[in-house]
N, C-alpha and C positions, 0 to 999 in steps of 0.2 A: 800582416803582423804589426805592421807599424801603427794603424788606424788602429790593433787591439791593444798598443804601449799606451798612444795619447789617449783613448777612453778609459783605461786606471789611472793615467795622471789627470785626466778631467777630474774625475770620479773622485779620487784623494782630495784636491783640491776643493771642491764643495764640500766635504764632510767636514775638512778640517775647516773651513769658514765660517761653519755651524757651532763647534765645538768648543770648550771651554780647553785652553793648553797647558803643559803641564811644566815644561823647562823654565829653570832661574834665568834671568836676562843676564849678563855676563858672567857665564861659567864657562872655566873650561874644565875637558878631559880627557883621560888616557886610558887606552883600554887593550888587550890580548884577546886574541878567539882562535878558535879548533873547532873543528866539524867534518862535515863532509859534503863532496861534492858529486854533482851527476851531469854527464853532457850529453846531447842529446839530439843527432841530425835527422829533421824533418823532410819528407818525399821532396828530393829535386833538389836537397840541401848538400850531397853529394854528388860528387862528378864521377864518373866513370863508372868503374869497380869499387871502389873505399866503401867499407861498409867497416861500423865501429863496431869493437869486441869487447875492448874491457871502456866501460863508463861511469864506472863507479872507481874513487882513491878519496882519502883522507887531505884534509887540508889545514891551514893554519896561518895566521897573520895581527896584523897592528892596525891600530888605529888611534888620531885624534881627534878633539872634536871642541868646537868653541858656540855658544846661545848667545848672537847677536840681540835676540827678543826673546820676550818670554812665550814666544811662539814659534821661533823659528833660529835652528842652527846650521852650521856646515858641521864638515865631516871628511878628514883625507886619511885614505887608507891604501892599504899595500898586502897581500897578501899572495900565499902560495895553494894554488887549487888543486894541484895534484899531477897526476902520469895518467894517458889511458892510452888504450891501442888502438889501433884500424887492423883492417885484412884487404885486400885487393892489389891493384894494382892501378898509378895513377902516370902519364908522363913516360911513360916506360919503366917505371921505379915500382917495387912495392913498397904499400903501407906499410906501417910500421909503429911506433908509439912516437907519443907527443906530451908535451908538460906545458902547463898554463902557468902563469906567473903575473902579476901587473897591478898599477893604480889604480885607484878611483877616489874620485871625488860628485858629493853629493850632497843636498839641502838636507835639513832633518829636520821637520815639523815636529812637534807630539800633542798625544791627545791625554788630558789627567785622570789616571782611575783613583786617585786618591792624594792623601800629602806627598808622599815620597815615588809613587810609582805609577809609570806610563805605558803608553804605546805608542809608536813611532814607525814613522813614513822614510823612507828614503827614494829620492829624485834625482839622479845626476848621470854618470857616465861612469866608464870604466876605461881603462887603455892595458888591456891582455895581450899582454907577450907570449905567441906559441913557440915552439925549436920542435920541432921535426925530427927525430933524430936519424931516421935513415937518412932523409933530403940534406942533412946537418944544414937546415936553412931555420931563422927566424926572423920574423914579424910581428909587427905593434899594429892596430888598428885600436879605432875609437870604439866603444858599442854603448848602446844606452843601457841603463842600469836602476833596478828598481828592486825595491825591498820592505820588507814588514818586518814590526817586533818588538817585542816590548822588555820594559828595563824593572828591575825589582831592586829596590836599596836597603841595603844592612849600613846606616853610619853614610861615611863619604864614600863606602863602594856599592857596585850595583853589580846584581847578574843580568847578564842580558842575554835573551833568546834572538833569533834571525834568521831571516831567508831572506836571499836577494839571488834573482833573475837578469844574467845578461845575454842581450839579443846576438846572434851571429858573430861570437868572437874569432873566428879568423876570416880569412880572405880565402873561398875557394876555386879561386884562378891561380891561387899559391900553391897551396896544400891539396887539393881535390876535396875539402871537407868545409863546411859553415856550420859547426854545431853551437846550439844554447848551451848557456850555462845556470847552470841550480847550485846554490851553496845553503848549506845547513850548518847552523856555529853557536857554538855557547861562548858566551865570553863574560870579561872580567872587566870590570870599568873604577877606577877611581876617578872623582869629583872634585876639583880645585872648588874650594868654598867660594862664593861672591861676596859680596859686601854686607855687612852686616847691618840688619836691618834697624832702625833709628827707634828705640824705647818708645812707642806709644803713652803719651801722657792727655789722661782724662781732664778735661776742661773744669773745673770747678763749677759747680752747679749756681744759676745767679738766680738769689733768692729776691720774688715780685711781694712788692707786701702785701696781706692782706688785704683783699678785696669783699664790702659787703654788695652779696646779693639779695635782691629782693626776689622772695616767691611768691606767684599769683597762680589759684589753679581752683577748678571748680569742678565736682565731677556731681553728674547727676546720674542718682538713681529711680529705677522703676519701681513706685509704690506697689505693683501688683507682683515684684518681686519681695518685696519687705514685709506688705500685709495681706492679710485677708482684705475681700471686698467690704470697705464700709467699715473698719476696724482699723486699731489704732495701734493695739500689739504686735512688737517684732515677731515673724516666724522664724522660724531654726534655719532656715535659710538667708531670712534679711538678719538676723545675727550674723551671722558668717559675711555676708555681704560688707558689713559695718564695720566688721573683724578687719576684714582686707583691708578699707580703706583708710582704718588704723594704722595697720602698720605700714601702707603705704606715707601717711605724715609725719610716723615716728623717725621711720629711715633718711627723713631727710634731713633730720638733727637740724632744725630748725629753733630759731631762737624769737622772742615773742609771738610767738603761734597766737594765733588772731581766726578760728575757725566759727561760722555761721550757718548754720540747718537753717535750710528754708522749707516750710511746707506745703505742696500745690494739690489741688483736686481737682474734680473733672465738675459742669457742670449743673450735673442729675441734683435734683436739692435746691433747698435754701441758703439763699448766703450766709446762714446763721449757721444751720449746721457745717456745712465747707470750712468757714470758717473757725469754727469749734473741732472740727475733725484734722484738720488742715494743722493747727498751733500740736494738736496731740502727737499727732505724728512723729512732728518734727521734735515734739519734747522726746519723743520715745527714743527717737535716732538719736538724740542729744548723750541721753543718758548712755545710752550703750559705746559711744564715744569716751566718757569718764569709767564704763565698766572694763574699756579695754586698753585705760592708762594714760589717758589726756588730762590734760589740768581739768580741772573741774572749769576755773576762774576763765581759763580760755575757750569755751564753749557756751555758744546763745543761740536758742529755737525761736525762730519766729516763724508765724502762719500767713500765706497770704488767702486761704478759700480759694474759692473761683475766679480771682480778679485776671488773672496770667494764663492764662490758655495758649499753648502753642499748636494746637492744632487747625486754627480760626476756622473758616465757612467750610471745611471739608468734610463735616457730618452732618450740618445743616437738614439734607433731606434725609437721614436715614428717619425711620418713624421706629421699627423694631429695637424695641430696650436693652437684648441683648448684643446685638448689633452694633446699638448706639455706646454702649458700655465698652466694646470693643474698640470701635474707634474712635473715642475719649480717652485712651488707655494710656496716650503719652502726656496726657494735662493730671493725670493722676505720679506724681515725681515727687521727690526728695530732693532737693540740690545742696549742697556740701560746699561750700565756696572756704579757701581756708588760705592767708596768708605767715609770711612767716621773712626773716633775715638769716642767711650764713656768708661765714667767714669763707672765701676761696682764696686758699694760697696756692701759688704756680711755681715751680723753677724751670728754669732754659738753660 
C-alpha cells in the first residue's frame, strides 16, 4: 500500500509540473464541508474476530487555507468522520462502535480549467483520533493523506467538490482494527481577495519618420506565353499575364514608377527581323500596361533581337527545327524591369 501512496504522489507531481496552475499567489481562505464517509478493513487488516458492520455515517468539518504561489498552497483542517461499528470479539472484549475525529494538514497544488475555476491535489497527513466506546480507550496516530477536487467560484465564494483517502487510521494492536478511510464532501469556500492587480498602461506608440524605399524588381516573361510563334499580338492569356503583373506594381503604391519592356528572341532568323519582332513585342506588352492603368509617361519598349541569348551552346547540335524551336524557347522572353520610391512609416 505504501509503494501504491508514493506512485499517486509521483504521479501528481509530474502532471502538475506540466500544467498551467490556477491559484492567486497570496490568498487566503475559509471554508465549511458535509459529506460522507466509508471505512474500510482490508484481509489481514483485522485482528482476531473484528469484522466491521456498519461503514458507512455522515461527516462534516472546517477548514483553512493560504496560496503561498500561484501554484502551490497549504491547507489545515479538522473534521468529524462519523460513528461505525465492528462485531467480534477482540482482547476478550467485544467490538463495538467507534467515532473518527482529527486534523490534517496538507499541500494544495491546482491545476486551471479556466479564470475562476480549478482542480486540486491534496498531499499531507492526517492525525485521527479513534474512542472505542466499548474499550472506552482513545488514540491519535499520524496516517498519510490524499485527495482530489475541484473548486467552482460564484464572486469571492467557491463550491467545492472532494474526496480524500486516508491510509490505516488506527493502531490495530490497540483496537483489533486498521481500516481506510474515504470521505466524500461538498463545501463552501470564501476567498480573501489578494492584492489588486497594478492598471496596465499601454506604452505610447514612438513614431520612426518616414523612411524612403527604393524598389527594384524585374520579372520576366515567356513569349510563347504572350504570343503566338512569330507574332507579335498579345493572346488572351498574355493579356492576363500582363493584367497580373499590373496589378502586381500598382499594389505597391509606388511613387515615380520608372517601368521598361524589354524585347528578346530566339535565334531562327535575321537580325532584322528578331529585331523588328523583338521592339513589337515589347511595344505590345507596353501598351497593354497603359490598358491596365499605368501612366502612359512611365512606360518604354525597347527591343533587343537576338543579341541576349540565355540559353548559349545548349542547342548548338540540335539540327531538327522543331526541336531547336523548343529549346530556344527561354531566349524568346519579355522582361519587365520596373522601379519605383515609398514612404515606410514604423512605430515601436
Amino acid at each position: 500500500m505504501k509503494k501504491s501512496l508514493l506512485t499517486v504522489a509521483l504521479t501528481s507531481a509530474i502532471v502538475l509540473a506540466n500544467t498551467t496552475f490556477a491559484a492567486e499567489a497570496e490568498t487566503a481562505y475559509v471554508g465549511l464541508k458535509a459529506g460522507w464517509s466509508h471505512v474500510e478493513s482490508h484481509s489481514g487488516r483485522n485482528l482476531g474476530t473484528v469484522h466491521l458492520v456498519k461503514r458507512n455515517n455522515w461527516s462534516y468539518g472546517g477548514y483553512v487555507g493560504y496560496n503561498f504561489f500561484s501554484f502551490l498552497g497549504a491547507e489545515l483542517g479538522y473534521g468529524y468522520y462519523g460513528k461505525f461499528k465492528n462485531s467480534g470479539v477482540y482482547n476478550g472484549q467485544k467490538a463495538r462502535h467507534f467515532s473518527v475525529h482529527g486534523a490534517s494538514l496538507a499541500l494544495i497544488p491546482s491545476i486551471q480549467l479556466n479564470d475562476t475555476d480549478d482542480i486540486f491535489f491534496k498531499l499531507g497527513a492526517i492525525m485521527p483520533n479513534v474512542h472505542d466506546k466499548k474499550r472506552d480507550s482513545t488514540a491519535t496516530k499520524t496516517s498519510p493523506l490524499l485527495g482530489v477536487g475541484t473548486r467552482v467560484a460564484f464572486g469571492d465564494f467557491r463550491v467545492r467538490l472532494e474526496y480524500e483517502f486516508a491510509h490505516k487510521i488506527a493502531k490495530a494492536s490497540k483496537f483489533g482494527y486498521a481500516p481506510d478511510l474515504h470521505n466524500f464532501s461538498v463545501g463552501l469556500e470564501y476567498v480573501f481577495g489578494g492584492a489588486e492587480p497594478a492598471p496596465v498602461v499601454e506604452p505610447a506608440p514612438v513614431v520612426v519618420e518616414p523612411q524612403t524605399v527604393v524598389v527594384n524588381k524585374q520579372i520576366t516573361l515567356n513569349s510563347t506565353a504572350l504570343f503566338d510563334f512569330g507574332k507579335a499580338t498579345l493572346s488572351p492569356a498574355g493579356k492576363e499575364s500582363v493584367a497580373n503583373v499590373s496589378n502586381e506594381i500598382n499594389s505597391n503604391n509606388l511613387k515615380d514608377v520608372k517601368i521598361v519592356v524589354e524585347g528578346h528572341t530566339d535565334r531562327i532568323g535575321s537580325a532584322k527581323y528578331n529585331q523588328q519582332l523583338s521592339e513589337k513585342r515589347a511595344q505590345a506588352v507596353a501598351n497593354a500596361f497603359v490598358e491596365n492603368g499605368v501612366a502612359p509617361d512611365s512606360v518604354s519598349a525597347v527591343g533587343y533581337g537576338k543579341t541576349k541569348p540565355v540559353t548559349g551552346s545548349e542547342c548548338d547540335n540540335i539540327k531538327a527545327k522543331k526541336k531547336l524551336v523548343e529549346c530556344l524557347a527561354p531566349d524568346r522572353r519579355v522582361e519587365v524591369k520596373f522601379e519605383g520610391v515609398k514612404e515606410v512609416t514604423e512605430t515601436k
